[in-house]
Structures are given as C-alpha cells and as structure tokens.
C-alpha positions in Angstrom: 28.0 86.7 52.0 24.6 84.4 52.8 24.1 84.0 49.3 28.3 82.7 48.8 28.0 80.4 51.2 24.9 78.9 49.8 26.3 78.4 46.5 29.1 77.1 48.3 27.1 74.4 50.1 25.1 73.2 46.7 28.6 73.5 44.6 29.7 70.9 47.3 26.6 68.6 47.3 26.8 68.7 43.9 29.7 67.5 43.1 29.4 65.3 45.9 26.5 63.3 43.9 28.7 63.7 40.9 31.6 62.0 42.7 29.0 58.8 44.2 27.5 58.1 40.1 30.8 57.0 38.3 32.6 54.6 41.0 29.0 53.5 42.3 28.1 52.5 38.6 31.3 50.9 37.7 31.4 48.8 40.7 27.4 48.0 40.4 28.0 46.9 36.8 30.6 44.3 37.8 28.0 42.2 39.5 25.6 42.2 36.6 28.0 41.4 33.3 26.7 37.5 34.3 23.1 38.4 34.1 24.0 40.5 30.4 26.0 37.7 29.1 22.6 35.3 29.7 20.1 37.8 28.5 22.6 38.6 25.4 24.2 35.6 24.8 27.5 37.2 24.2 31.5 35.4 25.3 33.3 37.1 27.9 35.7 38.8 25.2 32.4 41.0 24.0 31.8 41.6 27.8 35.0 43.2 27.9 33.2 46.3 26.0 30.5 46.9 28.7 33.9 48.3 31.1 36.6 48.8 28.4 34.2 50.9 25.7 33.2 53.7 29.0 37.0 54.4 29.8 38.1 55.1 26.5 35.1 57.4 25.9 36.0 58.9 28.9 39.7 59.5 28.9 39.8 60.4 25.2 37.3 63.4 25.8 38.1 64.6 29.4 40.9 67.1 28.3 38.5 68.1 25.2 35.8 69.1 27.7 37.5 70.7 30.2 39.2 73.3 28.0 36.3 73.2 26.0 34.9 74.5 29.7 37.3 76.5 30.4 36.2 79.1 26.9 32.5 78.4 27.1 31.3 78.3 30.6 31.7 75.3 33.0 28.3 75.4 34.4 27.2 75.1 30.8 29.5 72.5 29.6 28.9 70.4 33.1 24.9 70.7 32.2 25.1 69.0 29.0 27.0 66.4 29.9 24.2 65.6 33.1 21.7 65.8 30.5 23.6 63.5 28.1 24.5 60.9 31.4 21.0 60.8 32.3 19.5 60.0 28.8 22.4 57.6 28.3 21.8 55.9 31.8 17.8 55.5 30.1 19.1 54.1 27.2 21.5 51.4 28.5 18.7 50.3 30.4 16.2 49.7 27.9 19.2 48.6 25.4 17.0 46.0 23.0 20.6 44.6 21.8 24.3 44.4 22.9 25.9 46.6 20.4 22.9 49.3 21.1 24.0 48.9 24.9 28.1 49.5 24.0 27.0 52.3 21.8 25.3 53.8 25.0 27.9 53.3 27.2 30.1 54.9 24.8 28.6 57.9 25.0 28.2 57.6 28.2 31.8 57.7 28.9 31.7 61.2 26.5 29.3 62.2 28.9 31.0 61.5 31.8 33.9 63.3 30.6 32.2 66.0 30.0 30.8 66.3 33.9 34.2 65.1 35.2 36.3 67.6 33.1 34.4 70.2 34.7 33.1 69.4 38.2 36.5 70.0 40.1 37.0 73.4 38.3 33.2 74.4 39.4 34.1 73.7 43.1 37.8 75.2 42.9 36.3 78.2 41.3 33.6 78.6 44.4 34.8 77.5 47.4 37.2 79.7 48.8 41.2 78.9 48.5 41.4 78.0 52.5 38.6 75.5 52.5 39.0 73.5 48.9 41.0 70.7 50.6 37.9 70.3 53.2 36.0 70.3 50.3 38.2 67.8 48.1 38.0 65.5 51.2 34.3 65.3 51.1 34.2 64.9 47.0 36.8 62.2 48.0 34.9 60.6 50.6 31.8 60.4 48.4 34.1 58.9 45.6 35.2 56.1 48.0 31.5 55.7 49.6 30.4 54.9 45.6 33.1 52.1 45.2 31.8 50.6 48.9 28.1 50.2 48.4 28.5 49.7 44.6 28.6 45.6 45.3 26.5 46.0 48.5 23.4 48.3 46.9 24.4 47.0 43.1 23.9 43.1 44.0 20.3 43.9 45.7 19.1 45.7 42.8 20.9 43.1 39.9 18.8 40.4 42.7 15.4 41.9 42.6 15.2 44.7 39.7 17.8 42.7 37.6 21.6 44.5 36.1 19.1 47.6 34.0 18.1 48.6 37.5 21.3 50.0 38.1 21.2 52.3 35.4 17.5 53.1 36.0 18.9 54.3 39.6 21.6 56.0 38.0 19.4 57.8 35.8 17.5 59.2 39.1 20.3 60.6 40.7 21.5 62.1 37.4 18.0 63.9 36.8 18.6 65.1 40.5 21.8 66.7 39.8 20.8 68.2 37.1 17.7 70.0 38.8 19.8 71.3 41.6 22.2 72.6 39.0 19.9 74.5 36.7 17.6 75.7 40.1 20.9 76.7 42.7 24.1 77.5 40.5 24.1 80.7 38.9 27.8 81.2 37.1 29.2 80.4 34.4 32.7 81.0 35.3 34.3 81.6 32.3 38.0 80.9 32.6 39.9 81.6 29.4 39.1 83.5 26.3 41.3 81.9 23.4 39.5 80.0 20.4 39.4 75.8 20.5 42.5 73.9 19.3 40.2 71.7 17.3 42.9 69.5 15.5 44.5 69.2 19.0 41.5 68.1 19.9 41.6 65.5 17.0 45.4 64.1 17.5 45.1 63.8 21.6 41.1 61.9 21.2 42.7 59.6 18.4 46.1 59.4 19.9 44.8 58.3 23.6 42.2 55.9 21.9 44.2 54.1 20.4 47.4 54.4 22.9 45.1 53.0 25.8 42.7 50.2 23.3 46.5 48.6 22.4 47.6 49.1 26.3 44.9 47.3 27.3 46.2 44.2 25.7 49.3 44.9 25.0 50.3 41.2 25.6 47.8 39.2 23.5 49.0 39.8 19.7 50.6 41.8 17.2 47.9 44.3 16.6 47.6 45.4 19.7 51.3 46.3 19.9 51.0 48.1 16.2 47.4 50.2 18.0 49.7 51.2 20.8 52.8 52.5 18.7 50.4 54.4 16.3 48.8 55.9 19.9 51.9 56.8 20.6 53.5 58.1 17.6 49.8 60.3 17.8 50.5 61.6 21.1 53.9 62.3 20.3 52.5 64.6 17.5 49.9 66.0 19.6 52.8 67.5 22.1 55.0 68.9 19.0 51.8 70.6 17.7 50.4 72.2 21.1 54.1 73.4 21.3 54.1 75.6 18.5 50.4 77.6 18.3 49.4 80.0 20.6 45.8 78.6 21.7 46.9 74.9 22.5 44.2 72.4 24.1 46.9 71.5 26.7 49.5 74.5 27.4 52.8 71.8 27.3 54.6 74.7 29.2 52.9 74.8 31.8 54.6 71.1 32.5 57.8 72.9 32.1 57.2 75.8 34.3 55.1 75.1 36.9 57.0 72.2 39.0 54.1 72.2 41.7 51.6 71.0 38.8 53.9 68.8 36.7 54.8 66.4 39.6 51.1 66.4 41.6 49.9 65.3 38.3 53.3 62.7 38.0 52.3 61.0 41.8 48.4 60.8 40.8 49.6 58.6 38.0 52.0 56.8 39.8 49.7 56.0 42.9 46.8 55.1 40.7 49.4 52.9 38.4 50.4 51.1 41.9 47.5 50.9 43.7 43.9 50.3 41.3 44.7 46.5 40.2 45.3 46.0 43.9 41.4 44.9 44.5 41.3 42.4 41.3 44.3 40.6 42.6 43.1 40.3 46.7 39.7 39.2 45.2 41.9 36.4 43.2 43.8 35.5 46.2 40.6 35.7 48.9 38.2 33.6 46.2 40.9 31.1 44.5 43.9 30.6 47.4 42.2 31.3 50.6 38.5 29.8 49.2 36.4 32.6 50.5 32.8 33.0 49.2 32.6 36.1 46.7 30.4 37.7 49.7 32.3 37.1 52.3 35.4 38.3 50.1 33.6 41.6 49.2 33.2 42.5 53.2 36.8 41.9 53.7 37.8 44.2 50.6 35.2 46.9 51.7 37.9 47.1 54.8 39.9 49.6 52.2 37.3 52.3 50.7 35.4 52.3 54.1 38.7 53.8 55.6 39.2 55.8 52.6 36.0 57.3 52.8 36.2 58.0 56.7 39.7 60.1 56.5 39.5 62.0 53.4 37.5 64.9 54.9 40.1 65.1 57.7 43.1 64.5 55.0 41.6 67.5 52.7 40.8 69.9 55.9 44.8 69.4 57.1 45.7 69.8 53.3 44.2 73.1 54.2 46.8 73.8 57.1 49.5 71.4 56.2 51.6 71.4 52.7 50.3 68.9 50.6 53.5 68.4 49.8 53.9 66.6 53.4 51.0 65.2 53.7 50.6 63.4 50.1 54.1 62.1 50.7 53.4 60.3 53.9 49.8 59.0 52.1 52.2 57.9 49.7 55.1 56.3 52.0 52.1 54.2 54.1 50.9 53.3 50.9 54.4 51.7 49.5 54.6 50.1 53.3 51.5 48.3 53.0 52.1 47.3 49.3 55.3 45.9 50.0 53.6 43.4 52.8 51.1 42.0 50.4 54.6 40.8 48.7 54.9 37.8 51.7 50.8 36.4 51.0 50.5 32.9 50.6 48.1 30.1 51.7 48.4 30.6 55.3 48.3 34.4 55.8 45.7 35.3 58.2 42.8 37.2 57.1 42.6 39.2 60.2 46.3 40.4 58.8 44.9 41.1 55.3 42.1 43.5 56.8 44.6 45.4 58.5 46.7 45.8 56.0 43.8 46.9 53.0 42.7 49.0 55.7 46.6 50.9 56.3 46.6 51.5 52.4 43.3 52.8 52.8 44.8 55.3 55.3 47.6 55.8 53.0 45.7 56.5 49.9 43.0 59.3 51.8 46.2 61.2 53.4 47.2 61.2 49.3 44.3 61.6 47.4 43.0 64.8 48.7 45.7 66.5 49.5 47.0 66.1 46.1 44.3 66.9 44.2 44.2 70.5 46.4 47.9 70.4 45.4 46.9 70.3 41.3 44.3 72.6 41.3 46.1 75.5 43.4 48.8 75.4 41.4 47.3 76.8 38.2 45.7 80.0 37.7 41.8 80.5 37.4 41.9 80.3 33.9 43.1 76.5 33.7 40.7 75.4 36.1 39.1 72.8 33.6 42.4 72.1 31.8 44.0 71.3 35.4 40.7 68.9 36.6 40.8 67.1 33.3 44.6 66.1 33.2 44.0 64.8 36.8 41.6 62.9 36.0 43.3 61.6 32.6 46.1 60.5 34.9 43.8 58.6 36.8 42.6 56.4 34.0 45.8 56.3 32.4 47.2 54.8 35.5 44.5 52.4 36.0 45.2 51.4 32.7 49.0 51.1 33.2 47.9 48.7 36.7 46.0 46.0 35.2 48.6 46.0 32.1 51.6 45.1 34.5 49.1 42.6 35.9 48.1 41.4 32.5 51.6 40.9 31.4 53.0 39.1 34.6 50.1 36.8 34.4 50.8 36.0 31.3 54.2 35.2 31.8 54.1 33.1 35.0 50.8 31.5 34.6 50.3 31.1 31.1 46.9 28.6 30.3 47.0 27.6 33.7 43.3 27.1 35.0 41.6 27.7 38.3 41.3 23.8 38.3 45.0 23.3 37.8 46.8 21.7 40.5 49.6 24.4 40.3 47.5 27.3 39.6 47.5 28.7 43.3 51.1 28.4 43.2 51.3 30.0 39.8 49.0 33.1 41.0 51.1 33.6 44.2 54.4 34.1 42.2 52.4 36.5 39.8 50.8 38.4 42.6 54.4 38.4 44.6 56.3 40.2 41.4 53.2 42.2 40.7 53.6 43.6 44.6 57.2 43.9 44.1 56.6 46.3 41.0 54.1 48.2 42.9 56.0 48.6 45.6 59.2 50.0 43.2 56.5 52.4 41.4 55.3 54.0 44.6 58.3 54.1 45.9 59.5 56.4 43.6 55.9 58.4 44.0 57.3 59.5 47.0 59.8 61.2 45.1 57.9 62.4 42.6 55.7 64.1 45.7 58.3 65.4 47.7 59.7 67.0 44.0 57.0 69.2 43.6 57.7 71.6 46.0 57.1 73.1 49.5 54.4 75.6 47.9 52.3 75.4 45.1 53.3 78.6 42.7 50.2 80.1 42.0 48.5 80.0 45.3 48.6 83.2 46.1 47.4 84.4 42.5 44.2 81.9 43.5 43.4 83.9 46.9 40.9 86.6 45.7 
C-alpha cells in the first residue's frame, strides 16, 4: 500500500513537470522570435516555422505514439521521447543556422508527442479511479502555471541569457524528468496486445500534416486550399481503412459506441476552437486600441491562467464527486457568457472590466478542462489508455488550429492591408474582433450541447475500478 502511494505521488510530480515544459516553452519562445530573426536574419514568414514546424510534428505523431504505447509499454515509449526532448532542447540551443534550428524543433514536436501521447495514460493507469480528477486538476494547474510565467520567467532569461536560454532551461528540467522516471517508476503498463497499423500510421501522419499546414493558411492562396483538400481526402481514407482491419491505430467504433468518449472528445475541440485565439486578439486590442505597453498588457492577460491555475485542483477533485457531465457543462456555459461580453469592446471599455471578465473565462475553462479530461479517460477501457490521451490531445491542437483560422479569415476579410498606422485600422480590428466573438460565442454555445450529450455516466467506469 506504502509503495502505491509513492508511485502515485512521483506519477503525479511527474507529469506535473511534464505538463509545465510544453506551454512554458511555447509561451517563452514568443518573446525571443525578435532576438532569432536579428541573430538569423530571417522575414517573419520563416519565423512562422519556429511555432508552426513544433505543432505539426506534434499532432501528426501523437495518436502514432500513444497506441504505439499502448502495445509496447508507456513507461518505455514516455522515456524515449524525454530522452529525445532533452537532446532536442540542446540542440535548438546551440542551432549554428536557422534551418538546423526548424529541423530541431521538428523533432522536437515528435518528441513531444511522444511524452504527451503517453503521460495521461501513465497517471490514469496509477492513480486510483476516485482520485484521477484531483489528479487531472493538478496536471491542469501545472499546465496553466507554464502559460503564466512563460512571458514573466521567458523575458528575464531572453534579457540576460538571450532566446537559447530558454531551451538550455528546458533541457534541465527535461534531464530531471527523465532521472525521476528511470529511478521511481517501475511499470510498464502494457495496455493492448494487437500488432501496429503501420500504414494507418502513414495515411493519419500524412493526412493531418497536410490537413492542418493548408488550415493554417487557408486564406492566403490556392495551394494552401489544394494542401487542405488532399489532408482531407487523406484522412477520409485513413477512417475507411481503420474501419475494415482488425488492429486499427484508432478503433473508429469506439466513436460509434461509446457516447461518453465521442462527445468529451467533441467539447475539448469545441472549447479549444472557441477559446485559444482569445489571448492573440486581447493582446491586439490592449497593445493597438487601448495603447497599453506589451508589459503592462501581459499582467492584465496573466488575470486568465492565474485563475485557471488556482481552480483546477478543486474542478478535478469535484469531478471526483460530481458528473463531469455537470460540471464541464457549466465550465462551458461561463465560458460562452464571458465570450459573448468581449463582443461589446471598443475604445472606451474599462480595463478593470476586461480583468474581470479574462478572469470569469478563466473560471469557466478550469470547471471544463479537468473535469473533461477525467470524463475521456474513464470512459475507455485500460487498454486504450494511450489511444484515449492522444486523441485528447489531437483535439486540442486541432482546435487551436481551427481558432486562429476563423481569426485568420475574418481578418482578412474586414481588414484587408490595413496597417497599425492606418487611421481606420482600430476600427477595422474592432469589427474583426466583434464577429470573431460572435463566432466563438455560437461554437461554445453549442459545446454545451455537445457536453451535456455525452451522458450522465461515463460507460466504462466501472470496468476502470480495479
């Protein structure tokens, strides 16, 4: 019993660490691109890549990995890919040229995928069934502590160390992970025994690349248009093969059958399609129509992922008590609320309002997150642990994706070339944030529904209580 519960307690700082790198890194990164574009000399359409090249690496092999997991071991698949982040982290660092830094990051992402594909299945597959949404509160929490001192901690290192400092400190926390794993986790949990659907594998990597590359753009030529129908067409096969074999990388019927699953997973992308371009537009607004300094405007936006971080431990220990089904729905109801207020900025809106109001999504997106994510991973049998925490996360980026595309493409609608020095480009940004809102507000809306749809129970909960 002493030894469970210490397994328990490193599991969860574990993945705790695990849940700080990626949102602490990706937030750190945005506040040196300035200092790479000086020391490379590259445009801002190159710079694109340092973000753009890590996300695509990362969604196209996150399902790969955690079924890959699921037949070989999760502890061993999760150990590789530490090994791989840490060496990568080195590399980008020392990167002697700009391609030689995007071809780290790529693999990067890969490695990423490969620790995020398998983290959540590690925890769900230690901590006992009545404690993973206390558990998937803290993972949360440390998720949401990442994106808050990524600008605070990133800027002091990018100011004294320079932008390779943050993958330097990236690199020691990945090296510390990966010591606690191979010194304090012992199992391998094995979850299914069926061969690798290696041309599955194939069509869903190429199909997602190039779906998400021509989402991406979607508005800004021909080509991208063509990359996203090809995607497409690719994914489209992907689901007409997995149908028909009898070891598929993605079991399609378990959409079909298992309602609790198919509609957890439906909200994720929903919420994340609603809520992530939410910071890039309230920087826009703070910096360009309410002239805010970029620091000043960081503290404000902080007001969000602090709140996040605070309530997510209590969200995932009531998630433990309460249906998710309740309690993701009302995260997802405040959520809408709040959303649907930013509709009504414009030049005179107080800032003491705007704080309140990041901070009442914030509420609403904890009392969602967590709970839902317990929701996802009870739902499916022991087996499907790394298949259940890889199609979570693919929703994730997938709907982050989706966000800044309906961004992208209102923008370019109702702003067209304007520029920030453009008399009418604060009125121009106001109407694109407004419809942008208005969308959001529609999409999470019907979250709700989605949420409530899944059912008062998920189905395979009591099959998870040994």
């Amino acid at each position: 019993m002493e030894e469970n519960r210490s397994m328990v307690k490193f599991t969860m700082v574990i993945v705790m660490i695990t849940s700080f790198i990626a949102p602490f890194m990706g937030n750190a990164i945005n506040l040196g691109i300035p200092q790479m574009a000086l020391e490379f000399g590259v445009g801002q359409s190159l710079l694109n890549w340092v973000v753009t090249s890590y996300l695509l690496a990362s969604a196209a092999f996150l399902l790969p990995f955690g079924r890959l997991a699921d037949i070989v071991g999760r502890k061993k698949v999760f150990t590789v890919g530490m090994f791989l982040f840490a060496l990568t982290a080195l590399g980008s660092g020392f990167a002697w040229s700009f391609s030689m830094f995007i071809i780290f990051r790529v693999l990067q992402g890969i490695a990423s995928a490969m620790i995020f594909g398998t983290s959540m299945a590690i925890l769900t597959s230690v901590v006992p069934p009545k404690e993973r949404g206390k558990a998937m509160g803290l993972s949360a929490a440390s998720t949401y502590i990442g994106l808050s001192l990524g600008p605070v901690l990133g800027g002091v290192i990018c100011s004294t160390i320079g932008w390779r400092g943050i993958f330097y400190f990236n690199f020691a926390i990945a090296l510390v992970v990966l010591c606690l794993t191979l010194a304090r986790l012992s199992g391998e949990w094995l979850g299914a025994v069926d061969k690798f659907d290696k041309w599955g594998g194939i069509l869903w990597i190429l199909g997602i690349l190039l779906f998400l590359y021509g989402l991406t753009d979607i508005t800004a030529g021909f080509q991208y248009m063509i990359t996203f129908i090809l995607g497409l067409t690719l994914l489209i096969a992907f689901v007409v093969y997995e149908t028909k074999i009898s070891n598929p990388l993605l079991p399609i019927r378990m959409f079909m059958n298992n309602r609790a699953f198919t509609f957890s997973n439906l909200a994720a992308l929903i919420n994340y399609s609603a809520t992530f371009a939410l910071t890039f537009l309230m920087s826009l607004y703070l910096q360009n129509v309410q002239n805010i300094e970029i620091s000043q405007s960081g503290l404000i936006l902080l007001s969000q992922p602090i709140l996040m971080a605070a309530l997510s431990p209590l969200a995932g220990r009531l998630s433990d008590r309460i249906n998710s089904q309740i309690l993701a729905s009302v995260g997802m109801a405040i959520t809408t609320l709040g959303l649907f207020f930013f509709i009504f900025l414009d030049e005179k809106t107080s800032i003491l309002l705007v704080i309140i109001n990041l901070a009442f999504i914030g509420l609403g997106f904890a009392f969602f997150s967590s709970p839902n994510s317990n929701a996802v991973m009870s739902s499916v049998d022991r087996a499907l642990y790394g298949v259940a925490s890889s199609t979570l996360g693919t929703m994730r980026l997938l709907g982050q994706t989706l966000s800044m595309t309906i961004v992208a493409l209102i923008t370019s609608i109702s702003m067209k070339n304007l520029t920030l020095d453009s008399p009418d480009y604060v009125t121009g940004f106001l109407q694109s944030s407004r419809a942008s809102f208005i969308v959001f507000s529609v999409l999470c809306c019907i979250g709700i529904f989605a949420s409530l749809a899944r059912g008062s129970a998920p189905q395979t909960m009591r099959n998870n209580s040994d």
